[in-house]
Every structure is written in C-alpha cells, then in structure tokens.
VOMARLUM-744809 format. One record per residue (C-alpha): residue number from 0; chain; y, x, z. Coordinates in steps of 0.001 Angstrom, whole numbers. Example, Ala and Ser with C-alpha at 12.3 -4.5 7.8 and 13.67 -1.06 7.14 Angstrom:
2
0|A|-4500|12300|7800 .
1|A|-1060|13670|7140 .
This chain:
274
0|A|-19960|-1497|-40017 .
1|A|-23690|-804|-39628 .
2|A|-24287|-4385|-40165 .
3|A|-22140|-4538|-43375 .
4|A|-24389|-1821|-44898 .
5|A|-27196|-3628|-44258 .
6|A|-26512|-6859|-45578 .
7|A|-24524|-4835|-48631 .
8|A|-28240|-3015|-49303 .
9|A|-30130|-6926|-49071 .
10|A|-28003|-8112|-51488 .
11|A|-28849|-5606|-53743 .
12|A|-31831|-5728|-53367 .
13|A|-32047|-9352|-54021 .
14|A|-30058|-9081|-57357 .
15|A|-31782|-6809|-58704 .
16|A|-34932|-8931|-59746 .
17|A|-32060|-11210|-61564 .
18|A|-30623|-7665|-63217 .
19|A|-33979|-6470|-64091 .
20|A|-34955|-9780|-65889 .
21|A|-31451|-10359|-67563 .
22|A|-31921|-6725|-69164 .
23|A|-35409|-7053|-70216 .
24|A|-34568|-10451|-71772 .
25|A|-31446|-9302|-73839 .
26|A|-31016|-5714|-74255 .
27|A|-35063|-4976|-74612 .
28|A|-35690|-4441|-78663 .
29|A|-37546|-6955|-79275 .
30|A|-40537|-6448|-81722 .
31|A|-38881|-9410|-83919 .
32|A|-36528|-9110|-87017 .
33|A|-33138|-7827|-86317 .
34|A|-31730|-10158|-88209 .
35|A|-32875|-12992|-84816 .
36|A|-29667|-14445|-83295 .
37|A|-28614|-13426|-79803 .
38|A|-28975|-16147|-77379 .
39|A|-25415|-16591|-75708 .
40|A|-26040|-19725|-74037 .
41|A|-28962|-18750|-71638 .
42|A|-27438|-15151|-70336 .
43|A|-24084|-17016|-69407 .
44|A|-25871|-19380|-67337 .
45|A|-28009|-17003|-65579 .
46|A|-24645|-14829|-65652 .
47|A|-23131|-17852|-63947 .
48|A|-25890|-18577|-61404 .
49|A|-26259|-14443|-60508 .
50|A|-22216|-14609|-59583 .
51|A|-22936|-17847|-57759 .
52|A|-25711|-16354|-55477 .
53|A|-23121|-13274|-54976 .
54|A|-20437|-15722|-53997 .
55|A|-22706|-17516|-51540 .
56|A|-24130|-13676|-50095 .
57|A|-20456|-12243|-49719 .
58|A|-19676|-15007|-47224 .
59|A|-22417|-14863|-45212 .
60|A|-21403|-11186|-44827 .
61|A|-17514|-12008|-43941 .
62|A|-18897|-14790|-41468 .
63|A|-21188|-11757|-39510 .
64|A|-18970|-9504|-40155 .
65|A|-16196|-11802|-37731 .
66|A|-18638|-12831|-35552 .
67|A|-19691|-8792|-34953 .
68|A|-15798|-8283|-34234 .
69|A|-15882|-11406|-31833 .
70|A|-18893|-9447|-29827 .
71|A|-20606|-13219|-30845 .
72|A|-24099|-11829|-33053 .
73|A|-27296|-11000|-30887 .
74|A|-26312|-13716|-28038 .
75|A|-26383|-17207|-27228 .
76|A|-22826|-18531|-27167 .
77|A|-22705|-22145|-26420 .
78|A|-19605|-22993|-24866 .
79|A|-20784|-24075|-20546 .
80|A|-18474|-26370|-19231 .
81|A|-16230|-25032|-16337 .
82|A|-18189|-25556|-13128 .
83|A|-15901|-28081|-10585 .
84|A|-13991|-25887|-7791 .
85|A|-14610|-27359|-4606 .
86|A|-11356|-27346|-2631 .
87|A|-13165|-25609|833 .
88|A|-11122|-25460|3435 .
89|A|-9883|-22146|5087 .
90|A|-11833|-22080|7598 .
91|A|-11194|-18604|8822 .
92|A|-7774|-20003|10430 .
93|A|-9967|-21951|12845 .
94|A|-11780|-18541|14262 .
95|A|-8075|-16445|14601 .
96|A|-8878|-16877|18399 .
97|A|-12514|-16244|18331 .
98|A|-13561|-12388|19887 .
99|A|-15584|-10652|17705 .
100|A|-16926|-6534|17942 .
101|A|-14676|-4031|16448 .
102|A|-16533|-2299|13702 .
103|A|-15161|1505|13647 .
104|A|-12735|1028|16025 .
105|A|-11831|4748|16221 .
106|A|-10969|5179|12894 .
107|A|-8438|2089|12836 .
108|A|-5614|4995|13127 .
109|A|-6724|7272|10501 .
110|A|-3402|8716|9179 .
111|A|-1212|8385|11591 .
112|A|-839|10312|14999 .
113|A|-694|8951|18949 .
114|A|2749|10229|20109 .
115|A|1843|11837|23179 .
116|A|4071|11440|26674 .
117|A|5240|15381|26222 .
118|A|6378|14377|22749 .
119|A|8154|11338|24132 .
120|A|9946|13372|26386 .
121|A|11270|15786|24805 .
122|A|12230|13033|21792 .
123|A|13877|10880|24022 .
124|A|13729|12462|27678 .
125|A|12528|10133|30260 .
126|A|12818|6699|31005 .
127|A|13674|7142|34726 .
128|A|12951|9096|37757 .
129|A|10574|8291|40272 .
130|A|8266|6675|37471 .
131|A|5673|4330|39235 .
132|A|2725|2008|38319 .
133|A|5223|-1162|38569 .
134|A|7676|-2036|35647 .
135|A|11392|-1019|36373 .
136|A|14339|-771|34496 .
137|A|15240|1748|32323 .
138|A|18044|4479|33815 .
139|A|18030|6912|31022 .
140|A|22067|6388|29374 .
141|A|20400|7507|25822 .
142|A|17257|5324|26197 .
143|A|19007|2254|27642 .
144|A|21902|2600|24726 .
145|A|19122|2186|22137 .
146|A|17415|-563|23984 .
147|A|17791|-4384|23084 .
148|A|16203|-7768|23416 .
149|A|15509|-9900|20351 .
150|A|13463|-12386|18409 .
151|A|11460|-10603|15758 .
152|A|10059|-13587|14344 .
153|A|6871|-15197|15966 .
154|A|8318|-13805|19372 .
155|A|11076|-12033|21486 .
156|A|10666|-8694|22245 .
157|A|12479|-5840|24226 .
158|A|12474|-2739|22263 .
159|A|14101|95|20912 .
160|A|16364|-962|18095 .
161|A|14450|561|15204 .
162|A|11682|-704|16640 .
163|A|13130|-4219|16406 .
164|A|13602|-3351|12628 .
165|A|10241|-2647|12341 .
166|A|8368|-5406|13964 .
167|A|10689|-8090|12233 .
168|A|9469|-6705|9198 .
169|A|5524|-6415|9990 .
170|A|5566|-10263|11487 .
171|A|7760|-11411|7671 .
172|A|4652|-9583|5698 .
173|A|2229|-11555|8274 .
174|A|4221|-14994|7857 .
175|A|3713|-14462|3930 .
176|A|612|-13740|3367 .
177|A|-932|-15294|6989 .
178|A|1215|-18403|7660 .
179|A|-1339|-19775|9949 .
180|A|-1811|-16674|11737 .
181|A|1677|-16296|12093 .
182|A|2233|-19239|13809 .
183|A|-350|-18806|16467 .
184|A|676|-15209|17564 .
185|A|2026|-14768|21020 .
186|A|3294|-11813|23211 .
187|A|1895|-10823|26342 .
188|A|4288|-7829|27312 .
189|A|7030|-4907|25307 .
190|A|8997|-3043|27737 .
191|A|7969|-2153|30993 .
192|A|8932|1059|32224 .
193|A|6078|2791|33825 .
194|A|3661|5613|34571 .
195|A|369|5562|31802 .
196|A|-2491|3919|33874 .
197|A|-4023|6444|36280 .
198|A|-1424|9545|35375 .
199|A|1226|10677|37820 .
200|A|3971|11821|35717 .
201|A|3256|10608|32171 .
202|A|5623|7629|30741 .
203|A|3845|4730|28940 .
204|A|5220|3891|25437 .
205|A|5808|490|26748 .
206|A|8240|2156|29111 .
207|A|9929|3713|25880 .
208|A|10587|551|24345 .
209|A|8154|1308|21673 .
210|A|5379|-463|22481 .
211|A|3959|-4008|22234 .
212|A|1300|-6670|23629 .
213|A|46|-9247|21539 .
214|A|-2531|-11862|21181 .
215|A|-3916|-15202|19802 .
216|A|-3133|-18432|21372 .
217|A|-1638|-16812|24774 .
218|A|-5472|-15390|25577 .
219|A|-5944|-11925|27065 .
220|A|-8084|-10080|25485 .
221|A|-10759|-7879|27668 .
222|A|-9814|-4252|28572 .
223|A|-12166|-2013|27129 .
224|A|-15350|-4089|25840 .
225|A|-15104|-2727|22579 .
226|A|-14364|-6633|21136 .
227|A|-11381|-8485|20087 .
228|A|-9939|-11742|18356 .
229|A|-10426|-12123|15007 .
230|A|-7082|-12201|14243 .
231|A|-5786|-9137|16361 .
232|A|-7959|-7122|13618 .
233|A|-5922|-9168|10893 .
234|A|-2756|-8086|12789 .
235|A|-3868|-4623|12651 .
236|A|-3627|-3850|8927 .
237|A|-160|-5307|8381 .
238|A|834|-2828|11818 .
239|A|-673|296|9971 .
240|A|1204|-261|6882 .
241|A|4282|-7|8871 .
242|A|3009|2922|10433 .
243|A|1931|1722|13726 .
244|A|-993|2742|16097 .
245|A|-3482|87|17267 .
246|A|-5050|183|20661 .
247|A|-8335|-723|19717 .
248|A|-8537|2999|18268 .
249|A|-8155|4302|22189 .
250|A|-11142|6234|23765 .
251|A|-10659|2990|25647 .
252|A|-10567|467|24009 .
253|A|-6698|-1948|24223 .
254|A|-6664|-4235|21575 .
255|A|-3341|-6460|22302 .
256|A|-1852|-2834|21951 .
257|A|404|-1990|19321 .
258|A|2651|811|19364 .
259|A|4612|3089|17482 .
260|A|3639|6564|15082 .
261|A|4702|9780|15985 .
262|A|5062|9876|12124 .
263|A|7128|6874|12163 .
264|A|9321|8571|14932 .
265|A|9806|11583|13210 .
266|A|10824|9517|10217 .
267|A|13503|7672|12569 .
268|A|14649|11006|13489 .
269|A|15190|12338|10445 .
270|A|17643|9540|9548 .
271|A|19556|9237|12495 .
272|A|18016|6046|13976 .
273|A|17166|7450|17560 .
C-alpha cells in the first residue's frame, strides 16, 4: 500500500505540468478580443495524449503493485535451475556394527524408571528358590504360566507374554523405518533365571522374562567401556518409545541390555496382562 501512494503522488506530480499548461492555454483571459475562436482541436489532443500518459502510469502501478504481493520488488529473482541430486549412498548401514562412545549415556532413560528386584518381587514373586549365578528354569506356577518362547521378528525370544507383544512391535517400527538395521540384529540372551551379578538374593530381570540381549552382527559388545555399536544406539530410541530401559544408562555401563519399565509394568498391571 505504501508503494501505491507513492507512485499515486509521482503521477501527480508529473501531470500536473500538463494541467498547469492546458489551463493557462485555454481558460487564461487572454488579452485578445473575445470575439477569438476557441481552439478545440489542440486541447483534445493534448487531452488525448494527458489520458494516454495516465493509461501508460496506471499500469506500471498494477504491475508493482503484483509484484509487491508476490514478495518479487527489491530482489533479484531470476529463476536458478534446480541443482542435480546426487543419489549418495547410505552409507551409515555400513557402520551399524562399528563401536562408537555413548554421548550422555545416563540420561538415555530419562522418563522412565529401573524396576528394582524388591519391585519385581512383590509384582510377580520370585522366579525360584535357591537363586544362583547360573541360569535355571523358572519354578514360580504364576511366572512360568506367563512365560513363552517366540519369534518376535528379527529373532526368537523367551519372555513374558506381554513382553512378546511388546518387542514384536518395537522390531515392526525398526523393520519400517531401519530395514537394513533390521536385518542385521541378532540376540545374544532373554531368559535366564538368575541372581543380579554380584548380589545374593536379588533376581535379574532376565530371570523375569523381561529382559533382553541384543547386538549387531552376533558381536558382543564390551561390559562397561562406556562405547557401543552404532546401531545398538539406533535400537535404543525405537526401545524408549515403547517404554523400555536401555543398559547403556547403568552406573555400569550394558549396552546389549534392554529391558522392561516399571512404568510399562504398572501399565500391564492395570489391564490385566500380568
């Protein structure tokens, strides 16, 4: 609009020379007889050439006036050709194996809770008797009812039944948006019914059926070096979403680890799944 002004103010300003001498010329009393004809011919030409120069001023105004709406006046607007896309390939599928420092590693969890072994317990009671550092089978009736083996997509697992659920539906997320990932993934360990390392009465949530060991290309990843593959960290954001805990977030440090929320358990408690 501020433009519009401006160019409405030029062209009065230009047409007003043209107004000024069409007035003097023919409505000025001139100092000769009255009885001097009017000249008709030479105020409708200049009549004509004033509407003219209008005509031509009033369409350079509606051209800026679009290209002000178009965002076009002030710049430079020739039309670049499209750059070429070079088709690169993904390379990143080629490092999935490759073990790389953990930034932030105990943060991974934020927003979700460690169930601890008392919690566990009184959840689900547990596993067995005579708990040791060796994996045994499970002896609990209400444990070993929920308990079953299955294929949950990239691997088979042993696992509590909403567990099962769970998994199957993290690894379908990873197969869609990770294909190659996917297909590389490989288990090293789910149940396994034993003490925690270096306790003397506390269950493991592997021996719960609740936890999982996984990896890249069938290698084990270091205990505690504060690294990991590249793809384990992948892994890791598609096992939060479905509200699981990722080793790597221990004081030390268990990357292939992925196990189940206390928030997730509550949630499976609440509707009757365990």
């Amino acid at each position: 609009m501020r433009l519009l002004s401006a160019l409405l103010i030029a062209l009065s300003i230009v047409a007003a020379p043209f107004a000024w001498h069409f007035a003097r010329n023919h409505f000025t009393s001139p100092p000769a007889p009255a009885s001097v004809e009017f000249d008709t011919t030479k105020m409708d030409v200049e009549i004509g050439s004033l509407r003219q120069e209008v005509a031509e001023l009033r369409n350079r105004i509606d051209g800026l006036d679009a290209r002000t709406s178009l965002g076009l006046v002030g710049a430079q607007r020739e039309t670049a050709p499209e750059p070429e896309v070079a088709i690169a390939s993904d390379s990143l599928k080629d490092s999935f194996a490759q073990v790389v420092l953990i930034a932030d590693r105990r943060s991974a969890n934020e927003g979700l809770t460690v169930p601890t072994p008392s919690f566990l317990q009184d959840l689900l009671g547990l596993p067995r008797e005579n708990l040791t550092d060796d994996c045994q089978s499970a002896t609990n009736p209400k444990l070993a009812e929920l308990l079953s083996t299955e294929n949950v997509g990239p691997i088979d697992v042993r696992m509590l039944r909403p567990a099962l659920i769970s998994a199957r539906q993290v690894f379908a997320n990873v197969k869609l948006f990770e294909p190659e990932l996917y297909a590389r993934i490989k288990s090293a360990g789910s149940l396994c019914v034993r003490l925690i390392r270096g306790s003397t009465s506390s269950a493991s949530a592997h021996a719960y059926g609740l936890a999982m060991d996984i990896n890249i290309d069938g290698v084990l990843d270091t205990l505690a070096d504060d690294k990991t593959q590249l793809g384990l960290i992948l892994l890791a954001d598609f096992f939060k979403k479905e509200g699981w805990i990722w080793g790597a977030g221990f004081s030390r440090e268990d990357s292939m680890h992925f196990e189940v929320s206390r928030e997730k358990l509550e949630q499976w408690r609440r509707l009757g799944e365990i």
